[in-house]
N, C-alpha and C positions, 0 to 999 in steps of 0.2 A: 421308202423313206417317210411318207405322209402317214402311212400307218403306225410305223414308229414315232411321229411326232403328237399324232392320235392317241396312241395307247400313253404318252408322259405325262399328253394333257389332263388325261381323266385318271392316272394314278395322281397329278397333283392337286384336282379339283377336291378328288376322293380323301387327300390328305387333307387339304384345307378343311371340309364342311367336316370333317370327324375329330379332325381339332379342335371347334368349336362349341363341341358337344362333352370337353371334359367342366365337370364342376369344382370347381376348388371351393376348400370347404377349412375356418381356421383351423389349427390345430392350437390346441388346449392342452398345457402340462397339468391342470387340474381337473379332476372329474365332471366337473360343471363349471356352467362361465356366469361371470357375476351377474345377478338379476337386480335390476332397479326397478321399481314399484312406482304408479304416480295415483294419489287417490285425487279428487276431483274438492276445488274447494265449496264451501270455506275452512278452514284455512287449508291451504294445499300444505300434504306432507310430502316428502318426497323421502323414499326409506331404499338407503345403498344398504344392498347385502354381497360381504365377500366373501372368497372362498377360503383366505386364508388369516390368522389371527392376525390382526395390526401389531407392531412393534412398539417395545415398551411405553405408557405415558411422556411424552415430553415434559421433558423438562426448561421450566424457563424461568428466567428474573421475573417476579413480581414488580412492576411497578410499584411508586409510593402511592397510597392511597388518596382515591378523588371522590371530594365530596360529592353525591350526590348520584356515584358509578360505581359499578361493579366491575371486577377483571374477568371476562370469560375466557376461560383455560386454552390455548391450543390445543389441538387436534389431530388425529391423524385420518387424513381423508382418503378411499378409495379411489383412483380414477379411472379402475375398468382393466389395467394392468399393474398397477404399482400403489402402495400407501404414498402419499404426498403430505408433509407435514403444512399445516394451516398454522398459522401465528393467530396469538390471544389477540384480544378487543377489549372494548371500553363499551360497557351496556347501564344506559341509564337506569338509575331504581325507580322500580315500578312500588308504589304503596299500595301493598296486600298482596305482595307476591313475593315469592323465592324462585332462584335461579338456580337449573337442573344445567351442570355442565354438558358437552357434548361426552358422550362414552359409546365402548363398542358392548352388546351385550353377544354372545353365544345360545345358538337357537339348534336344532337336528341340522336346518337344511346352509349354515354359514355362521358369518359375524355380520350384526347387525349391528349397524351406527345410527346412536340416535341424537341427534342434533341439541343446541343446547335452546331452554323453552323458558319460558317464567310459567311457572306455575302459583294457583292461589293459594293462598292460608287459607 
């Protein structure tokens, strides 16, 4: 009997430590998994690349116009599994600059979203 409790013992040990040794690894319905980027500032950029094209521009009511602001467009944000739509804002006007909405561009390796910037005259 001690033998037989012996020999259950070490088929259970045997099961335990080699259950421990499986790796689970995600599984991915896309070829590759989203890569986010961080470059080092000043200014820090931070650049979401997905794997799949965002869904059409949103659409939304313009607010009435504010002196002194600009409306920055809604968005649609990656977050690693799904687009998430972002609501517009209210961005003060910068003197000597124009405002680059947020948009996604198309590159080999995804979509790249590029956030919304003032840029100068």
């Amino acid at each position: 009997m001690s033998s037989r409790i012996a020999g259950l013992l070490i088929v259970a040990t045997l099961t335990s430590v080699a259950s421990g040794c499986v790796e689970e690894r995600p599984v991915y319905r896309h070829p590759r998994p989203v890569v986010v980027e961080r470059r080092a500032p000043p200014p820090e950029v931070v650049e979401v690349i997905a794997p799949l094209p965002p869904p059409p521009r949103i659409v939304e009511e313009l607010p009435p116009p504010r002196p002194g602001f600009i409306w920055a467009r809604g968005y649609w944000h990656w977050d690693g599994r799904r687009y998430v739509g972002m609501p517009g804002h209210w961005e003060a006007v910068r003197p000597g600059y124009h405002y680059v909405h947020p948009h996604w561009e198309q590159r080999n390796d995804g979509w790249h979203l590029r956030v919304g910037v003032w840029v100068g005259d």
